[in-house]
C-alpha positions in Angstrom: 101.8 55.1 -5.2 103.5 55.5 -8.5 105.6 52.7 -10.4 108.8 53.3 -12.0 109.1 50.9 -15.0 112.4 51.8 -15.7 115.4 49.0 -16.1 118.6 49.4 -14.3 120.9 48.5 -12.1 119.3 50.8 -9.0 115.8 49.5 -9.4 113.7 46.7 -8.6 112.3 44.8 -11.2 108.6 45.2 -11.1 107.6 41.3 -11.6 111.0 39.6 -12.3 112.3 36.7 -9.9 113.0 38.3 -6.6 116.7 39.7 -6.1 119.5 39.1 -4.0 121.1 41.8 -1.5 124.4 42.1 -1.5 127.3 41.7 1.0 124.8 38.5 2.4 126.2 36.4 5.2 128.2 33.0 6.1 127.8 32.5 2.2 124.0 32.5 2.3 122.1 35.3 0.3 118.9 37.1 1.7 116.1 37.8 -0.4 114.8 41.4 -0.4 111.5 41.6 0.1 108.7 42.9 -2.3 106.8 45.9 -0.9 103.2 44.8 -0.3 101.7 46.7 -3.1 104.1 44.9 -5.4 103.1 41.6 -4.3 99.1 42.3 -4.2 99.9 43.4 -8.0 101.9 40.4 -8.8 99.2 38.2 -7.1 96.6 39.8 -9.2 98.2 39.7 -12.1 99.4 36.2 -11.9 95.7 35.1 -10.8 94.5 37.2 -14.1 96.3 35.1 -16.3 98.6 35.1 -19.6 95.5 37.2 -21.5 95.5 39.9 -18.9 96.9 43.4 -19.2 97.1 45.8 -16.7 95.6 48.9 -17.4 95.4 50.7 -13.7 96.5 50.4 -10.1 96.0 52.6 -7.4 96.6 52.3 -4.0 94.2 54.5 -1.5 95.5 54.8 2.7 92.4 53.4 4.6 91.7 53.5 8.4 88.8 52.6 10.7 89.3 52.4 14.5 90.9 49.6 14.6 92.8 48.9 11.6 95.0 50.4 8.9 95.8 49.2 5.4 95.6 50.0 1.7 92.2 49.7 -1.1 93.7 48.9 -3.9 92.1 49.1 -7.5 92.5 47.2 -10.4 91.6 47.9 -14.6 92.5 44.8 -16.0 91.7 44.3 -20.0 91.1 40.8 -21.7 91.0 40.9 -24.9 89.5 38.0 -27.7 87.7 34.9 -26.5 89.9 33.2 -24.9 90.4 36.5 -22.7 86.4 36.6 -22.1 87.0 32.9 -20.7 90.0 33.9 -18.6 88.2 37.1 -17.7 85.3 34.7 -16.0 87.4 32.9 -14.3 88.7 35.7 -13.0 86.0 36.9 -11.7 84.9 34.0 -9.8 88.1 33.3 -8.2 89.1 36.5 -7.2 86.2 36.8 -4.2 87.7 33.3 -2.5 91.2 33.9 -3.3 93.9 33.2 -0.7 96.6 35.8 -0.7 100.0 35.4 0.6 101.3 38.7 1.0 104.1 40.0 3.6 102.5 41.6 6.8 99.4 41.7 5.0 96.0 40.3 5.3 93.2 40.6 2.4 90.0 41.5 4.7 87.7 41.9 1.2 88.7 40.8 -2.5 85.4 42.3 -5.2 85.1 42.7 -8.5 83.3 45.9 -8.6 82.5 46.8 -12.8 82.8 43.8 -15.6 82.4 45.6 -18.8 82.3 43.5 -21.6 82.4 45.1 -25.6 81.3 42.5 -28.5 82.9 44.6 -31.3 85.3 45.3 -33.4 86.5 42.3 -31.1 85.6 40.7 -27.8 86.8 42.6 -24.8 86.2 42.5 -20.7 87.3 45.0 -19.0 87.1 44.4 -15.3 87.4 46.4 -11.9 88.6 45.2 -8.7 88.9 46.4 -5.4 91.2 44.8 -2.7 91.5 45.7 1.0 94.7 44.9 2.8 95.3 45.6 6.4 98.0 45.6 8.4 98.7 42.2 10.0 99.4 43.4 13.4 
């Protein structure tokens, strides 16, 4: 899946507040939902923290017999000390973190490489796999 950053009028924005649709009903709005990968990002992302930047995302199909869903993959950079701290924390929560996403359930949440550079300056760089399936 590929992510538009773009800003206009015709697209979603990626992590803003969630948009309205228009022409809504008896004076109440509906909400358009987030596509799943979207919200797993934003959910990531939001768990990462105020030091974290996104380096990669990539979404993989998966199937077994019995189920279908996404492995996602995350590359998320934290950069200084504070970052290394966040990055920690990070990687402890992430394992026992409850997801809320839309028609999805998180059947495994790993943090699967932690590189972490001392110089020029402190950085983590850490890898993260995600399984969603579909909540039937």
């Amino acid at each position: 899946m590929r992510f538009d950053f773009r800003h206009d009028a015709d697209h979603v924005s990626l992590f803003g507040p969630t948009h309205r649709s228009r022409g809504a009903e008896a004076g109440a709005p509906k909400m358009r939902q987030r596509h799943p990968s979207l919200q797993v990002l934003h959910d990531v992302l939001i768990l990462a923290g105020e030091h974290a930047e996104l380096i990669c995302h990539a979404e993989r199909p998966w199937a077994s017999a019995t189920f279908a869903g996404a492995r996602h993959s995350f590359t998320i950079l934290f950069n200084g000390t504070v970052g290394a701290a966040a990055a920690d924390a990070f990687t402890a929560a992430l394992p026992d973190h409850e997801f809320a996403i839309r028609g999805q359930l998180v059947a495994d949440a790993a943090v699967t490489e932690v590189t972490h550079v001392m110089t020029p300056t402190e950085r983590v760089v850490i890898e993260a796999d995600l399984l969603l399936l579909e909540d039937c």
